[in-house]
DRENDO-1510 file (C-alpha; in Angstrom, 1 decimal, always signed):
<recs>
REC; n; res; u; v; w
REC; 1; UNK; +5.0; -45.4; -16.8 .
REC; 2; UNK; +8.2; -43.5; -16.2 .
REC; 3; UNK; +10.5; -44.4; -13.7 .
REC; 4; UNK; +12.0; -40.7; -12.0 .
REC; 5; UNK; +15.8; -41.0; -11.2 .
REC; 6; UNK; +16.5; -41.1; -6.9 .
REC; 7; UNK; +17.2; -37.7; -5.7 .
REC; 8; UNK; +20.0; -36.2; -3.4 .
REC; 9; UNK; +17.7; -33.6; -2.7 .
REC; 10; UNK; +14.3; -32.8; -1.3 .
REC; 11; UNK; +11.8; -30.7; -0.7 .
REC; 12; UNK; +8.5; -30.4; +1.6 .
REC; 13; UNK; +6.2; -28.1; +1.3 .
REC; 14; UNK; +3.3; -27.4; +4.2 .
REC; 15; UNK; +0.0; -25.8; +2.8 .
REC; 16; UNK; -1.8; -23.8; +5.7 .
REC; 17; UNK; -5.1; -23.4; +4.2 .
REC; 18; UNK; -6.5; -19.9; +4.1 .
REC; 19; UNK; -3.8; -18.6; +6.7 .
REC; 20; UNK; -3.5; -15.4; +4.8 .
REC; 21; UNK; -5.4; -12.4; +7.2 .
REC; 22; UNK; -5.6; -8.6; +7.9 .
REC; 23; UNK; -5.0; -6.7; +10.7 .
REC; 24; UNK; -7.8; -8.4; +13.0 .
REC; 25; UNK; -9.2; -5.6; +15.7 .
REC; 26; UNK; -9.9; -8.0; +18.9 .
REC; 27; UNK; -6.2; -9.0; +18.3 .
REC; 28; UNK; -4.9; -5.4; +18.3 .
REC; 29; UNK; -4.8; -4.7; +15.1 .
REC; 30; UNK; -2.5; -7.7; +14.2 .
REC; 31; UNK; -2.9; -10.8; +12.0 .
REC; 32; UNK; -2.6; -14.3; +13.3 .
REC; 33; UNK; +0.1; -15.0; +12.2 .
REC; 34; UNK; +1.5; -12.2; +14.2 .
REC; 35; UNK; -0.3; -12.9; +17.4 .
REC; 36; UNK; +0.9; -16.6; +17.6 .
REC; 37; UNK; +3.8; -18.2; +18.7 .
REC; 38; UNK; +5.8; -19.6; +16.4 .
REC; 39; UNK; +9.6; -20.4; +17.0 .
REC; 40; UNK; +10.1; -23.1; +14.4 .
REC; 41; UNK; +8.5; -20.5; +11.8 .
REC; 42; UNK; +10.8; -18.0; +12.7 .
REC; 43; UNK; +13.6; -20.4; +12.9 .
REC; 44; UNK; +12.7; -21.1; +9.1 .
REC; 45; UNK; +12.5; -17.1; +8.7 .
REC; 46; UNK; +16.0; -16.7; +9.7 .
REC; 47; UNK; +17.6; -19.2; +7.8 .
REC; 48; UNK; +15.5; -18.7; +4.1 .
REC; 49; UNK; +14.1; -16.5; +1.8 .
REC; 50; UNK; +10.4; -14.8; +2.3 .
REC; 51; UNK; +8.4; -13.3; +0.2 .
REC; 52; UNK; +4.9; -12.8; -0.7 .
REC; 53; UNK; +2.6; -14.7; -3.1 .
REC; 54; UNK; -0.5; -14.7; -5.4 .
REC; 55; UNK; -2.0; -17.7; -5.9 .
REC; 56; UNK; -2.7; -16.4; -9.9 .
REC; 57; UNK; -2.2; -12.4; -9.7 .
REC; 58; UNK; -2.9; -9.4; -7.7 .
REC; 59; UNK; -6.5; -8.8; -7.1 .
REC; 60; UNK; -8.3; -12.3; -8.4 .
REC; 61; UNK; -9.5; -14.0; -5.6 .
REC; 62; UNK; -9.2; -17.9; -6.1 .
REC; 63; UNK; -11.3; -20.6; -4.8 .
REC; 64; UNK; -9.1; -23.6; -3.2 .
REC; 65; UNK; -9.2; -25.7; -5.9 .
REC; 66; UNK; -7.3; -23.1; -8.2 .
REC; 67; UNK; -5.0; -22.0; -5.5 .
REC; 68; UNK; -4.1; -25.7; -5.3 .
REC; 69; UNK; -4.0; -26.0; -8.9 .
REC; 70; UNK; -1.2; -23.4; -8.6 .
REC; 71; UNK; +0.5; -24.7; -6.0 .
REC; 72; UNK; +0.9; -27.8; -7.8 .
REC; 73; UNK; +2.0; -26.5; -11.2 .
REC; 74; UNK; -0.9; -25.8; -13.1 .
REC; 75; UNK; -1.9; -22.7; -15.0 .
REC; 76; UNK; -5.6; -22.1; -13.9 .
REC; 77; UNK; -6.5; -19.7; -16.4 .
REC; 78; UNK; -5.8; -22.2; -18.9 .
REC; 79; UNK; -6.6; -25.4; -17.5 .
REC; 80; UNK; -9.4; -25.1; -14.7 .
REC; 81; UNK; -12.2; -27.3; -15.6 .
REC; 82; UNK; -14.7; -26.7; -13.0 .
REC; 83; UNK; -14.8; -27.4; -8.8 .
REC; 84; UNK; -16.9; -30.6; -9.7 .
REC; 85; UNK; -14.4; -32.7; -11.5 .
REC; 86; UNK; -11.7; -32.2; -9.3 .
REC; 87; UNK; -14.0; -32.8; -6.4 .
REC; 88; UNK; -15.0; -36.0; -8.0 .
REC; 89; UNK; -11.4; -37.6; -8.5 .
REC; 90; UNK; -10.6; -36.9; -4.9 .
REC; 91; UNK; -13.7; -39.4; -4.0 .
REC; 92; UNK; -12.3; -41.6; -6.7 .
REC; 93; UNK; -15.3; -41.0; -9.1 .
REC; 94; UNK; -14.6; -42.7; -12.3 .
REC; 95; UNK; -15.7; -39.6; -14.4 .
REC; 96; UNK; -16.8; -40.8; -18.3 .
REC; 97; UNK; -16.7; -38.9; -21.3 .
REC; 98; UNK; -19.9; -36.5; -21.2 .
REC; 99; UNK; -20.5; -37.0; -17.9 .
REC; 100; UNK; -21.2; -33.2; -15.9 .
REC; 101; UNK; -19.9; -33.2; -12.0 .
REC; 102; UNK; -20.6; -30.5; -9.7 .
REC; 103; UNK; -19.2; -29.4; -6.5 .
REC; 104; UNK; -22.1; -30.1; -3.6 .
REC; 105; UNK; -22.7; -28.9; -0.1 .
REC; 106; UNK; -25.3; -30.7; +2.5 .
REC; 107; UNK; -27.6; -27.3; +3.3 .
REC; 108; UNK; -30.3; -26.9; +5.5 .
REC; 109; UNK; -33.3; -24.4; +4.1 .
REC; 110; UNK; -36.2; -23.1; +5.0 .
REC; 111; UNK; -39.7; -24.1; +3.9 .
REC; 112; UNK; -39.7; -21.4; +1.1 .
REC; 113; UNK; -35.9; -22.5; -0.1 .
REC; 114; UNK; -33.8; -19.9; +2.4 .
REC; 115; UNK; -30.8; -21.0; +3.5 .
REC; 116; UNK; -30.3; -21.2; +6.8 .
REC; 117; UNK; -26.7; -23.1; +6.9 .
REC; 118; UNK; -24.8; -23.5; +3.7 .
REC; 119; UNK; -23.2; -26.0; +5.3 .
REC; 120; UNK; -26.0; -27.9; +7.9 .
REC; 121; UNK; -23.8; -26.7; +10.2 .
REC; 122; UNK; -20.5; -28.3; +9.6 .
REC; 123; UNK; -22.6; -31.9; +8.7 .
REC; 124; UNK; -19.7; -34.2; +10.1 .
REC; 125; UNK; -22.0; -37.5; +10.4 .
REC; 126; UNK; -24.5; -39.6; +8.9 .
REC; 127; UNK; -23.7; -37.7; +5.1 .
REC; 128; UNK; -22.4; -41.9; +3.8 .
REC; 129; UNK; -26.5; -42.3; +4.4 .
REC; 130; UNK; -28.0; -38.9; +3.0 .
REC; 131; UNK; -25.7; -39.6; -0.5 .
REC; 132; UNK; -27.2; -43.4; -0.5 .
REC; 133; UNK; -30.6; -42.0; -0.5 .
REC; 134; UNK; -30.1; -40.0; -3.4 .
REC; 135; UNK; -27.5; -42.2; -5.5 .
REC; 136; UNK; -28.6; -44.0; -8.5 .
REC; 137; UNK; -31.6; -41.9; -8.7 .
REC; 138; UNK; -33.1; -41.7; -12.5 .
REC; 139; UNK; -34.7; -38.5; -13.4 .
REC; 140; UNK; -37.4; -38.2; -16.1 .
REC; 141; UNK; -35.3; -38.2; -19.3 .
REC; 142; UNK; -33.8; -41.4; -18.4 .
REC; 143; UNK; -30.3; -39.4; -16.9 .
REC; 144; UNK; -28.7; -41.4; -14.5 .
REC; 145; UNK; -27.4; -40.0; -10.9 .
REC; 146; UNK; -24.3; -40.3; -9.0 .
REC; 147; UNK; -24.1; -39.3; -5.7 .
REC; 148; UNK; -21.8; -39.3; -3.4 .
REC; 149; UNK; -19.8; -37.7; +0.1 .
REC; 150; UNK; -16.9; -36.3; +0.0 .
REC; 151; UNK; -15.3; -34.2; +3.2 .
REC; 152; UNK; -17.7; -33.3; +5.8 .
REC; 153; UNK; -20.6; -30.9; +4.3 .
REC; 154; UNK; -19.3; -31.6; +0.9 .
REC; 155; UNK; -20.4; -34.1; -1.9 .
REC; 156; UNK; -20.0; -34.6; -5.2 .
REC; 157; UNK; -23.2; -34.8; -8.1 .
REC; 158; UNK; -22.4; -36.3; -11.4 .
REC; 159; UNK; -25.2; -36.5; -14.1 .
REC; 160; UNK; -25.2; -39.1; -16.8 .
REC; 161; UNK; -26.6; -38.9; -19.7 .
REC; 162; UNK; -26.7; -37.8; -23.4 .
REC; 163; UNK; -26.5; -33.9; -24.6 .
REC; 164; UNK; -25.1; -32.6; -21.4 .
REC; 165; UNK; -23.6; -28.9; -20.6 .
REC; 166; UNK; -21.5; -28.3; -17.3 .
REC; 167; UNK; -22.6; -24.2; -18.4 .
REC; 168; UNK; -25.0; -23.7; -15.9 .
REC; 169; UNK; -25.5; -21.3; -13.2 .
REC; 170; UNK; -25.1; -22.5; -9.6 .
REC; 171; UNK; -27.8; -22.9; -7.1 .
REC; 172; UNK; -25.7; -22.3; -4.4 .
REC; 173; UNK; -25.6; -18.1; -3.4 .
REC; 174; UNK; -22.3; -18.4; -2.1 .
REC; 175; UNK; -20.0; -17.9; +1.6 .
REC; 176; UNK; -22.0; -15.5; +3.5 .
REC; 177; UNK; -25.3; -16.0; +1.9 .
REC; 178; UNK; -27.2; -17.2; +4.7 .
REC; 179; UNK; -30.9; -15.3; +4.2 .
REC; 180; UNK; -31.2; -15.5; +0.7 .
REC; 181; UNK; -33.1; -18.2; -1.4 .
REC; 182; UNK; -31.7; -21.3; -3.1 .
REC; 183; UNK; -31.1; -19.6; -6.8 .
REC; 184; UNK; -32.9; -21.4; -10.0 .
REC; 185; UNK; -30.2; -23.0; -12.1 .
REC; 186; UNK; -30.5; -21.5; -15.5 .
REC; 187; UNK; -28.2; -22.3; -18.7 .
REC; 188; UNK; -25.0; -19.9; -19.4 .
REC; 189; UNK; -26.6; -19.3; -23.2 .
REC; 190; UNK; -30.7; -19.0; -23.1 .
REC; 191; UNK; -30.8; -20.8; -26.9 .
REC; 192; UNK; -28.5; -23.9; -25.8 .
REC; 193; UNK; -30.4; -26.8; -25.6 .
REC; 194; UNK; -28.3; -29.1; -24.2 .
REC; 195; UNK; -27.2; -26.3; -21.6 .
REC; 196; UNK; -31.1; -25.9; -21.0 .
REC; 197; UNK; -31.8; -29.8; -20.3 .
REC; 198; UNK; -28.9; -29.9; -17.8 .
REC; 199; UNK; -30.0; -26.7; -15.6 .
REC; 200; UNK; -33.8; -28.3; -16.3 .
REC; 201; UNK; -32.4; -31.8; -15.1 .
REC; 202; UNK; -30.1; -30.8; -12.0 .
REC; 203; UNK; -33.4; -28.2; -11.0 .
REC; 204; UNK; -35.3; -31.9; -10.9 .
REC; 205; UNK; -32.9; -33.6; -8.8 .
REC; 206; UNK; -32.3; -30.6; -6.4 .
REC; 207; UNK; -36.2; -31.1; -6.3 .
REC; 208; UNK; -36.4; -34.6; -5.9 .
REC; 209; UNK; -33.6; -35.0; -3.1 .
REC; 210; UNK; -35.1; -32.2; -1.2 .
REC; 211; UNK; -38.4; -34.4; -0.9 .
REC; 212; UNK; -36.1; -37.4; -0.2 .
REC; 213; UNK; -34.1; -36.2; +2.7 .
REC; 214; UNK; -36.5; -34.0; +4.5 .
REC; 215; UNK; -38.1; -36.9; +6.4 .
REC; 216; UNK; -34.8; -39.1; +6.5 .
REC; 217; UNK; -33.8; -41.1; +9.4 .
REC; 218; UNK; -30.4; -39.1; +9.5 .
REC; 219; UNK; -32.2; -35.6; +9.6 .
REC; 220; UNK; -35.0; -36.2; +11.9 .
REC; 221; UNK; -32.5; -37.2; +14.6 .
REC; 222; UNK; -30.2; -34.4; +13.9 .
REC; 223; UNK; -33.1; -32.2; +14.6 .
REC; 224; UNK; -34.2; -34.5; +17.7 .
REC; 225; UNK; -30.9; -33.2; +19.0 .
REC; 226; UNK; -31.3; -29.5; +18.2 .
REC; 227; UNK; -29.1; -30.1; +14.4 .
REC; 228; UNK; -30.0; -28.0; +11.3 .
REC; 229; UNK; -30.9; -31.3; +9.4 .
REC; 230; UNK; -29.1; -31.5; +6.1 .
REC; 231; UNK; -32.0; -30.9; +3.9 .
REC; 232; UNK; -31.0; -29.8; +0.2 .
REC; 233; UNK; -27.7; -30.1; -1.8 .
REC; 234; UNK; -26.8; -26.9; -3.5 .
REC; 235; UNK; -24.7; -27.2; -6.5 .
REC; 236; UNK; -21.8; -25.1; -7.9 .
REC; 237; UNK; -18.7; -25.8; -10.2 .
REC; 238; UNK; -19.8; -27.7; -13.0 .
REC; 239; UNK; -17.4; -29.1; -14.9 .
REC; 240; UNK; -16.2; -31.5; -17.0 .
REC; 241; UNK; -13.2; -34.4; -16.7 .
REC; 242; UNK; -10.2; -33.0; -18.6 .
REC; 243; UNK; -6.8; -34.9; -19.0 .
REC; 244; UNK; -3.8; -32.8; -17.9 .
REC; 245; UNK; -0.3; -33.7; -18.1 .
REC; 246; UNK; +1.1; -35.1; -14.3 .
REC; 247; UNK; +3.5; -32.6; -12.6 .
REC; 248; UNK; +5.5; -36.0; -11.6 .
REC; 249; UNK; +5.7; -36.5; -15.1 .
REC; 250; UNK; +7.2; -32.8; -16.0 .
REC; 251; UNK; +9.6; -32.4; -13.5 .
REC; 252; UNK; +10.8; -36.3; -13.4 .
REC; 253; UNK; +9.9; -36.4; -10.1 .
REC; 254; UNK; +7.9; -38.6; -7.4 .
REC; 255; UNK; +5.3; -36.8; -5.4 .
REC; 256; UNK; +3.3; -37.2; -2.1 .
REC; 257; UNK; +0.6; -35.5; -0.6 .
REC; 258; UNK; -0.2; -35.6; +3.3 .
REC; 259; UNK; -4.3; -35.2; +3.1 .
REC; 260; UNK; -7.9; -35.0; +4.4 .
REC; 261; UNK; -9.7; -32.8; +2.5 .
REC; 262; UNK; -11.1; -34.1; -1.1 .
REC; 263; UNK; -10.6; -31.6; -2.8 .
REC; 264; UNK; -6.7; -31.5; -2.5 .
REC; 265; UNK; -7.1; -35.0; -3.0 .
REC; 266; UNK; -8.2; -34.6; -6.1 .
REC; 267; UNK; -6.1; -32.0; -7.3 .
REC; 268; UNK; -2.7; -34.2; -5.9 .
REC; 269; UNK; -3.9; -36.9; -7.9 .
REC; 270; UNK; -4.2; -35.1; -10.9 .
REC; 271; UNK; -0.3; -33.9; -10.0 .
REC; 272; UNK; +0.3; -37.7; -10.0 .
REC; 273; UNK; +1.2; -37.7; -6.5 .
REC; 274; UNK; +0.8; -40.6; -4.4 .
REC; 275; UNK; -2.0; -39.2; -1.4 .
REC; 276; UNK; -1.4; -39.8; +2.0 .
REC; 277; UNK; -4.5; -40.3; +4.4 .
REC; 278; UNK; -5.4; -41.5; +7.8 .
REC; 279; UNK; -8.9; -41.4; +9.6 .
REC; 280; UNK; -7.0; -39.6; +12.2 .
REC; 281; UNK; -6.5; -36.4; +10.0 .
REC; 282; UNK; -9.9; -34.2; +8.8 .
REC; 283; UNK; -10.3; -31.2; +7.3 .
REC; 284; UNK; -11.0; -29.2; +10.0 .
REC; 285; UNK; -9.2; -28.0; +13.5 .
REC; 286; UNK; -9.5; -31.3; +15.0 .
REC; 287; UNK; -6.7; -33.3; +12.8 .
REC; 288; UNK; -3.8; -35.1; +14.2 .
REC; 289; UNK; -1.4; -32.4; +13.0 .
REC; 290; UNK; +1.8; -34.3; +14.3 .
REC; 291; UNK; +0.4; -37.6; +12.9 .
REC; 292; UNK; +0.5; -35.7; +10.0 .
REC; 293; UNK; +4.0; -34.6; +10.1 .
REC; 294; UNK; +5.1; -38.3; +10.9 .
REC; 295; UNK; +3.6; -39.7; +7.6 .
REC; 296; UNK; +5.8; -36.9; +5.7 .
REC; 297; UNK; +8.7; -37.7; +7.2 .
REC; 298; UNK; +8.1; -41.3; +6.5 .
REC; 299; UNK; +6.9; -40.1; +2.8 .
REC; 300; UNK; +10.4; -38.3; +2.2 .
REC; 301; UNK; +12.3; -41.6; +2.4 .
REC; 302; UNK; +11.2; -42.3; -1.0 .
REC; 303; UNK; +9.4; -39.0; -2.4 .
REC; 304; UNK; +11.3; -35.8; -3.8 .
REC; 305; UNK; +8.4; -33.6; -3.2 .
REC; 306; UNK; +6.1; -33.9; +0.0 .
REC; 307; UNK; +3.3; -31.6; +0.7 .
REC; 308; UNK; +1.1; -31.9; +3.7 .
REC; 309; UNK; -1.9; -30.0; +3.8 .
REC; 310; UNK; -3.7; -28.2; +6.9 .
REC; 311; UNK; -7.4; -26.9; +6.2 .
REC; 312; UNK; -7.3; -25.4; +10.2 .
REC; 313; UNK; -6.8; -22.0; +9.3 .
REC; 314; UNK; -9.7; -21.1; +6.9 .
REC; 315; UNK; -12.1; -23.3; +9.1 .
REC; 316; UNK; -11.9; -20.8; +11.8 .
REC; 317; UNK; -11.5; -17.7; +9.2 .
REC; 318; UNK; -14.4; -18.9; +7.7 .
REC; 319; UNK; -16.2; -18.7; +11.2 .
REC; 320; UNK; -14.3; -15.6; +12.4 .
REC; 321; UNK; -13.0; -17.1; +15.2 .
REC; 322; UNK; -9.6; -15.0; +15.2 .
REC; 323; UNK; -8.3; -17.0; +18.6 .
REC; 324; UNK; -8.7; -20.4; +16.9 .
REC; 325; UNK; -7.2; -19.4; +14.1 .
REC; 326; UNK; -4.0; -18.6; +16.6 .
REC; 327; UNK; -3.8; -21.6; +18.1 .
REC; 328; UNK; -3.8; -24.0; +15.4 .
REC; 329; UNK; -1.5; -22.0; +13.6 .
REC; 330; UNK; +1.1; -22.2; +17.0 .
REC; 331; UNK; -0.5; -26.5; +16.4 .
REC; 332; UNK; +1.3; -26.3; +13.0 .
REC; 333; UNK; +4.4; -24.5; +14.1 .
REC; 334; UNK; +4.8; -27.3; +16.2 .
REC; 335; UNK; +4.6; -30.3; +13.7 .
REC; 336; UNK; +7.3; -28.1; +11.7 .
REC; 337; UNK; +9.6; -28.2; +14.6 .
REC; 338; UNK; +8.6; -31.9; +15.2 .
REC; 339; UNK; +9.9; -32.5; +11.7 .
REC; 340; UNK; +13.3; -30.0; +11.8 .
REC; 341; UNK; +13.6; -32.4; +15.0 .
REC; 342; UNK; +13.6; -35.7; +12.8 .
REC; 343; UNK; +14.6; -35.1; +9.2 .
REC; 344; UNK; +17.0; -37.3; +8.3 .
REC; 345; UNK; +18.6; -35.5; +5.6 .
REC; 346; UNK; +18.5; -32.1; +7.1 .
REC; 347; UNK; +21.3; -30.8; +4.9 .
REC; 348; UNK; +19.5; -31.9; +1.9 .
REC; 349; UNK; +16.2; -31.1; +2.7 .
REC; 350; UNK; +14.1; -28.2; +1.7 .
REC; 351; UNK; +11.0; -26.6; +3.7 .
REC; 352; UNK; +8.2; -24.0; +2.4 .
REC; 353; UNK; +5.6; -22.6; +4.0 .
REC; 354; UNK; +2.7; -21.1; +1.7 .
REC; 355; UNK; -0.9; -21.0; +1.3 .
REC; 356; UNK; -3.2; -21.5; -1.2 .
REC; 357; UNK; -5.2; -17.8; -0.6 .
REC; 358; UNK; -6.3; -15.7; +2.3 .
REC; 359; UNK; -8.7; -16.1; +4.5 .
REC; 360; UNK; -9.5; -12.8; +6.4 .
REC; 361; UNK; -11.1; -13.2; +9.6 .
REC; 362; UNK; -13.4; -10.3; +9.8 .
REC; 363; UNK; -13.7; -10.8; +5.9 .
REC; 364; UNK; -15.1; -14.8; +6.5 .
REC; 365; UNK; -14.5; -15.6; +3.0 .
REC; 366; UNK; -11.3; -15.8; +0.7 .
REC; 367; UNK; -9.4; -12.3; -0.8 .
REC; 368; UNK; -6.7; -11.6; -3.3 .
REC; 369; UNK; -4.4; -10.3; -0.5 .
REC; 370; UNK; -1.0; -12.0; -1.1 .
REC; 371; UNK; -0.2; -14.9; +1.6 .
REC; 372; UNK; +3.5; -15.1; +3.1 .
REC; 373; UNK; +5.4; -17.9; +1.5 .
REC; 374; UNK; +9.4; -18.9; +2.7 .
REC; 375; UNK; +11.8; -21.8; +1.4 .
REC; 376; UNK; +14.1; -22.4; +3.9 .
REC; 377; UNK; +17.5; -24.9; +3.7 .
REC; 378; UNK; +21.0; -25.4; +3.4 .
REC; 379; UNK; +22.7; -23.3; +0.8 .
REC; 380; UNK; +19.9; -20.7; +0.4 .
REC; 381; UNK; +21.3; -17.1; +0.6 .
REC; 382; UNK; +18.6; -15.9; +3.7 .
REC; 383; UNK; +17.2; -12.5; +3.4 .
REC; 384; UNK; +17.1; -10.4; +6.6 .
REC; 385; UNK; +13.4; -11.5; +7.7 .
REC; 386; UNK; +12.9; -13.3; +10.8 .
REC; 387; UNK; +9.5; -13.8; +11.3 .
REC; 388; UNK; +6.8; -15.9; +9.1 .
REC; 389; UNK; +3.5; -13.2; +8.9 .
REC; 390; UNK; +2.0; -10.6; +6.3 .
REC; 391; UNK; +4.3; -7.7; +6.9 .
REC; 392; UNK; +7.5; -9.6; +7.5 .
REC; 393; UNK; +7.3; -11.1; +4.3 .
REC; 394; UNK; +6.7; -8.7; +2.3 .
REC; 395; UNK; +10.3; -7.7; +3.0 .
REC; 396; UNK; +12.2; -10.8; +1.8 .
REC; 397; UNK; +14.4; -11.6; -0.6 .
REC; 398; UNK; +11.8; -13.6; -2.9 .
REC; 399; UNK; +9.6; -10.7; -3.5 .
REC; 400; UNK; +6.3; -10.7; -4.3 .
REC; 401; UNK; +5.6; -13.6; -6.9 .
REC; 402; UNK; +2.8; -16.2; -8.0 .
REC; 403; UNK; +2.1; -20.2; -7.1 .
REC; 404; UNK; +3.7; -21.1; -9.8 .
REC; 405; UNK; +7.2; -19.2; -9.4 .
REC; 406; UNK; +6.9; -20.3; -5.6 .
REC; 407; UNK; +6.9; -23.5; -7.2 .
REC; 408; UNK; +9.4; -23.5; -9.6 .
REC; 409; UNK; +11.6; -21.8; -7.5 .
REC; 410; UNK; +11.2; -25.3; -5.1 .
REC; 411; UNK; +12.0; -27.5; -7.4 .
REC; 412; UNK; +14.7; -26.2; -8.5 .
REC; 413; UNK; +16.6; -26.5; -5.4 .
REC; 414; UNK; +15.7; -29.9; -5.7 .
REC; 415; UNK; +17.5; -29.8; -8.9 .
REC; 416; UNK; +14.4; -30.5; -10.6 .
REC; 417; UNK; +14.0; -27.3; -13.0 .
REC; 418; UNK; +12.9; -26.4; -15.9 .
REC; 419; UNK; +16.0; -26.3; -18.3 .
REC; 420; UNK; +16.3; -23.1; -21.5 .
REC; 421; UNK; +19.2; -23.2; -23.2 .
REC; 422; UNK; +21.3; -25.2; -21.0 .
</recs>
């Protein structure tokens, strides 16, 4: 285990989750961003550099565990291996060689298999009970089952056994998809076998659990109080465990991530970052968003790099709820001046603000529009903008650039760069 030299400088970096928008019409044809009120924001404006950013490249639209893979260094393209593995490390699911994870949402359906809520509606409770129902379960060729809860509707299935494939197609419709039916999980390659038994055997468990939880204690008294009871798990992002080198390790540097939400979990611990967590913060617009600021001011006394992570703002895209979105954007610009207020290295001490993709109100689900992204500090040669939005940005000094640039171009005002030729 390597040991990374004490810094003089450092550097935090605050993730608003889906924040990225379009003109929204019951705001007048502005974006959030430009509707709320936001002083420490501009405050960081005035005294950085702004630009845009795309999480990989102009027009791919990237779930949140690639923009996060971005974000913290990776090269998606090259190295995603699936929603389900990631999901599963930020649970702190041992994952073995030849196991197959997939990403899993608590759903309610229909008697015929139509989705009524992809999500149960927002399941918050009682999902500890629903994934000890269905954990440990055997199906018929002996493959054993791991089930567990992750963040609120979300879980994680892993399926263990011999001859497994994670190239399967989902049974999960997608954002939006509210009407259809649950989709049949079918292998990538009709003549695969051992892509055939693991669409046959996760059909047989999505079967199974079905029968399991439509009569469970949990679900009949969600629907005693008018609930959607959390009926099926749909399943998406197969994947399979794959080692990748630490950003820690790369850059020489310790990291920390301020977190609810497994999924960034998992992708911080993958960065080698030390995650950060109280059962005050969630991943929704009820978090304690200055509790979170406290723990990364108390992370930076002995971290380089501190990101703190907000899933707010593509909760209430997600639910087009434009107003929402506004006010817990104003919530974060608040926890930003509550740490301007408090650093105690201010002059060597860098901020950013990015995102990990848009979120489009109107749109409900995730784009490839670019999100605003700033570093401010001392030092930094500030650009002329003076407000954190869309259409601000896009006139700074940075440009328009990807994650990993915005990244980079962090760390190295941390003095933690990559070196050519030097």
């Amino acid at each position: 285990m390597f040991e990374s030299p004490k810094r003089l400088k450092r550097a935090l970096m605050v993730i608003q989750d889906g924040v990225g928008d379009r003109p929204v019409r019951s705001l007048g044809g502005k974006t959030p961003l430009e509707i709320a009120d936001t002083p420490n924001f501009a405050t960081l404006a005035r005294t950085g550099m702004c630009g845009l950013m795309d999480p990989v490249a102009p027009g791919i639209r990237v779930g949140t565990d690639v923009g996060h893979l971005a974000l913290f260094g990776y090269e998606p393209l090259k190295t995603y291996c699936g929603r389900g593995p990631i999901e599963a490390v930020g649970i702190d699911l041992d994952l073995k060689p030849g196991d197959v994870a997939f990403r899993a949402n608590f759903a309610t359906v229909g008697e015929d298999l139509t989705i009524i809520s992809r999500r149960a509606g927002r399941i918050r409770k009682g999902t500890s009970e629903l994934a000890a129902s269905l954990n440990g379960m055997k199906l018929s060729d002996g493959t054993e089952v791991i089930f567990k809860e992750a963040t609120e509707h979300r879980a994680v299935l892993v399926l263990r056994g011999n001859s497994l494939s994670p190239l399967v197609t989902p049974s999960d419709p997608g954002p939006g998809m509210e009407g259809e039916k649950v989709l049949k999980m079918l292998p990538l390659a009709p003549t695969s076998d051992a892509q055939a038994k693991t669409a046959q055997l996760a059909e047989e468990f999505s079967a199974r659990a079905h029968e399991l939880l439509h009569n469970h204690p949990v679900n009949l008294s969600r629907q005693n109080k008018g609930l959607p009871p959390a009926n099926y798990i749909l399943l998406r992002g197969a994947g399979v465990k794959r080692e990748m080198r630490t950003l820690t390790e790369r850059f020489n540097i310790r990291g920390a991530c301020v977190v609810a939400e497994s999924t960034i979990k998992g992708v911080a611990k993958l960065a080698g970052f030390t995650v950060i967590t109280d059962p005050a913060f969630t991943a929704n617009l009820d978090t304690d968003v200055i509790g979170k600021a406290k723990k990364a001011l108390e992370a930076l006394e002995n971290h380089d790099f501190v990101v703190i992570h907000f899933k707010g703002p593509d909760i209430a895209s997600h639910d087009n709820k434009p107003l929402e979105k506004v006010r817990f954007i104003e919530k974060v610009d608040g926890a930003c001046g509550y740490i301007l207020d408090n650093l105690s290295q201010p002059d060597t001490t860098y901020l950013a603000l990015t995102a990990d993709h848009s979120t489009p109100c109107e749109v409900g689900e995730h784009t490839a529009d670019p999100v605003p992204v700033l570093i401010s500090g001392y030092g930094i040669l500030a650009d002329r903008v003076d407000s954190y939005d869309e259409r601000s940005c896009a006139e700074g000094a940075l440009g328009r650039i990807n994650a990993n640039e915005f990244l980079l171009s962090v760390l190295d005002l941390i003095d933690a760069s990559y070196r050519i030729g030097c």
